[in-house]
Residue, then its C-alpha position, 0 to 999 in steps of 0.5 A: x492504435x492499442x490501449x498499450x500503444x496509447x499508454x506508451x505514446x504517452x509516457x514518450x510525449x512526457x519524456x521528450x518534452x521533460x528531457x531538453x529542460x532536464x538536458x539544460x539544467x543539469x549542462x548535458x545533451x538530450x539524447x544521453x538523457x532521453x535513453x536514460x528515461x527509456x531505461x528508467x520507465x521501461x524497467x519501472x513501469x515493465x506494463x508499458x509496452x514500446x515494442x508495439x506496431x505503432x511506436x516501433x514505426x515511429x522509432x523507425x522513422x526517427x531512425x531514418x530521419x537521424x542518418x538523414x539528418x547526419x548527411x545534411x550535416x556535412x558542410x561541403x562548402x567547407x570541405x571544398x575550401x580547406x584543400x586536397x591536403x587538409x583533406x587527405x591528413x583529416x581522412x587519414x586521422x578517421x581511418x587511423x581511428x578505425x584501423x586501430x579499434x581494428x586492430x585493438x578488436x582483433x589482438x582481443x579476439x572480438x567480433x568484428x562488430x566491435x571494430x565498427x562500435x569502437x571506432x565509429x566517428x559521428x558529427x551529431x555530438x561533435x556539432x552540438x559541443x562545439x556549437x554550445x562552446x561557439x567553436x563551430x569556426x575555430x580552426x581546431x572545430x574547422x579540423x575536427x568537423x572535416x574529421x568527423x564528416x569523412x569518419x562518419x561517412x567511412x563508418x556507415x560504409x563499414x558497417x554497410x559492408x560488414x552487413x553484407x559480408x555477414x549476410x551473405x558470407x564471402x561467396x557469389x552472393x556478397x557479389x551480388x550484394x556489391x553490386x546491388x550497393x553499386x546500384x544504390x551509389x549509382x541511384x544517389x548520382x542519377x538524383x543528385x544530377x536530376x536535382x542539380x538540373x531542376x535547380x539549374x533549368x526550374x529555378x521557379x519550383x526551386x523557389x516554390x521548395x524554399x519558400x517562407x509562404x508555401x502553405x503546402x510545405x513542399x520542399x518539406x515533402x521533397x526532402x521526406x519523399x527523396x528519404x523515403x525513397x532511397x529507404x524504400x529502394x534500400x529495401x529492394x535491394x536487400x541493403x542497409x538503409x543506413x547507408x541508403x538515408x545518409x546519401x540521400x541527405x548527403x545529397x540534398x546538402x550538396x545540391x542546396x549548399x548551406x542551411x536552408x529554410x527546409x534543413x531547419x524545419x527538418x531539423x525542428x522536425x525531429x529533434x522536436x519528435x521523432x528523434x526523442x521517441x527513437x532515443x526512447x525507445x532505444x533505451x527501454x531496450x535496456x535492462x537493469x539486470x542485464x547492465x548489473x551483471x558483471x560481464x555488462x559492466x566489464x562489457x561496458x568499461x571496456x568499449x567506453x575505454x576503448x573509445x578514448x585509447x584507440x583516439x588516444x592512440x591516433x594523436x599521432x594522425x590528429x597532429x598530423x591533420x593540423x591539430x596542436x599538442x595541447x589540443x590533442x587530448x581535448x580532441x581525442x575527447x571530441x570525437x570519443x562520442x559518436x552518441x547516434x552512429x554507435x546506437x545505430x551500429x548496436x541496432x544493426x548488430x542485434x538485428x543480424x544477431x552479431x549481438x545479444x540483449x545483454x550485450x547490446x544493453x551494455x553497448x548501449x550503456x557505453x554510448x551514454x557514458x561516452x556521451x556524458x563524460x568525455x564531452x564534459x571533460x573536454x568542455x573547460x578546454x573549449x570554454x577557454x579556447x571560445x573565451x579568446x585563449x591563446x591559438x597557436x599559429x605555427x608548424x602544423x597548427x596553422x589556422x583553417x580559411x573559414x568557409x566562404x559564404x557562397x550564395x545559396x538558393x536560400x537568398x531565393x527565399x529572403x527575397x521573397x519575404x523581403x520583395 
């Protein structure tokens, strides 16, 4: 490690540390707030540099583990209870969103990238409001975290494709390149079924993973080595990792159903290191002057807009999928800031050179906008909901069953530590 890496290193430990206690005093997030820093300390102090060897790989482990960390956020307990039909309307809602940035891309004559950036759906934001608001069980947090976990899952496999098509062109090639995605869908079934078997035949080593007194850590190094490997297997194969990490932690939560002791240690993990440092160094990519100039800045009014009128558009579907009247708008806030998947598309995008510096920086810039704004727009509406207000009950607004506590390998460690 250079003495630049070591002088960067620093200035990132400082801000990952400061930022959660900056985040709870000021009622914001982390995330919007450790890019802000990224952008401050990268364009005041320009001899710091965060595009070193070192740092890069840890942003790029952040990267990773954030899309593994998004598929352990799905709730499949949950999506099994609700029913085919809340399934289906919930599903409909996600891709009417992204059928209209769709559309909405095309009628301005826009990259195609665009569509993905402005109808992306992510959970990471949406969990963490309705969490803070204590709305994780209300039926309208239900209905919007059975919307978001199909959207996100739609727009990783947009952005999947658009990857390829992009890459390869409509020719023999994309061929080739579905096939290779068929090969690492077919990849994620064979580990899933494996772990489904280990589960079932070795309940002894699956006690051993989620143990409270492993010194080892090893169902840690199970969850890491089953990312790592389908990133690495990604790469073989010449396709996106996003999609690659996201299935590799959509299985581990299918086939350990609920929060079990090594989803949190992952969680500590990163949200304690390595996602502030990809968060970071995702902001020092900005540039004051390219956000001031004013094609960033209509750049940046425009995708943040976007992202509320084409939810706005969609309440048709949001009432549809169960949601009232009065909780439209307030739901069309909610899922206007998908924070992480939004800057993980901008990666992808300046990656395959569909986007330049500048507008990446206002890209970038929208993504803490969205993630600032319309969170704290739609939070006295969810502080009301959470502090008993009226619930409606008929037509399309009848409550969600609350998910079942099924038992779970986790009981396998309480009674260890209880025995």
């Amino acid at each position: 490690m250079s003495q630049h890496d070591a002088l960067a290193l620093l200035a990132l430990t400082l801000g990952a540390f400061l930022m959660p206690l900056l985040a709870e005093r000021i009622g914001w997030f982390s995330a919007p707030c450790e890019m802000i820093y990224g952008i401050v300390v990268a364009n005041l102090l320009p001899q710091l540099r965060f595009d070193g060897q070192f740092i890069g790989t840890l942003s790029e482990f952040g990267f990773l583990l954030l899309l593994f960390l998004a598929g352990l956020e799905i709730d499949f307990d949950m999506l099994r209870h609700q029913g085919a039909r809340v399934l289906l309307t919930s599903g409909l809602a996600a891709l009417g969103i992204q059928a209209g940035a769709l559309w909405l891309t095309l009628l301005l004559h826009l990259p195609v990238i665009y569509a993905l950036l402005v109808g992306a759906i992510s959970v990471t934001v949406l969990m963490a409001i309705l969490h803070e608001a204590g709305m994780l069980h209300h039926p309208l947090g239900q209905r919007l975290l059975i919307i978001g976990a199909l959207g996100e899952f739609f727009s990783i496999i947009g952005v999947t494709t658009y990857d390829l098509a992009y890459s390869y062109g409509l020719n023999w090639q994309l061929a080739i390149a579905a096939g290779k995605l068929v090969a690492l869908l077919i990849f994620g079934y064979v580990g899933l079924r494996a772990l489904m078997a280990i589960s079932t035949v070795r309940s002894h080593t699956m006690r051993r993973l989620f143990s409270l007194r492993d010194s080892s850590e090893l169902g840690v190094r199970a969850a890491l080595a089953l990312m790592l490997c389908f990133a690495a297997f990604a790469l073989i194969l010449r396709v996106e990792a996003i999609l690659a990490t996201f299935i590799a932690g959509a299985i581990c939560s299918f086939a350990f159903r609920g929060r079990n002791l090594v989803t949190e240690k992952l969680t500590t993990m990163g949200q304690g290191f390595f996602l502030p440092i990809f968060f970071i160094t995702v902001g020092a990519q900005v540039r004051f002057m390219d956000l001031l100039s004013p094609a960033a800045l209509t750049l940046l009014v425009a995708v943040t807009a976007g992202l509320f009128g084409v939810r706005l558009a969609s309440i048709p579907l949001l009432r549809l999928a169960g949601v009232s009247l009065r909780q439209a708008v307030p739901a069309a806030l909610m899922l206007s800031a998908p924070l992480s998947l939004m800057v993980a598309i901008a990666q992808v995008g300046v990656r395959l050179g569909a986007l330049t510096t500048a507008t990446a920086s206002a890209v970038l810039g929208a993504c803490i906008v969205s993630a600032t704004l319309f969170p704290l727009l739609a939070r006295p509406f969810l502080l009301h909901e959470a502090r008993g207000g009226k619930r409606e009950t008929s037509g399309s607004t009848q409550p969600l069953p609350m998910p079942i506590e099924l038992p779970t390998i986790d009981h396998l460690a309480h009674d260890e530590a209880t025995a």
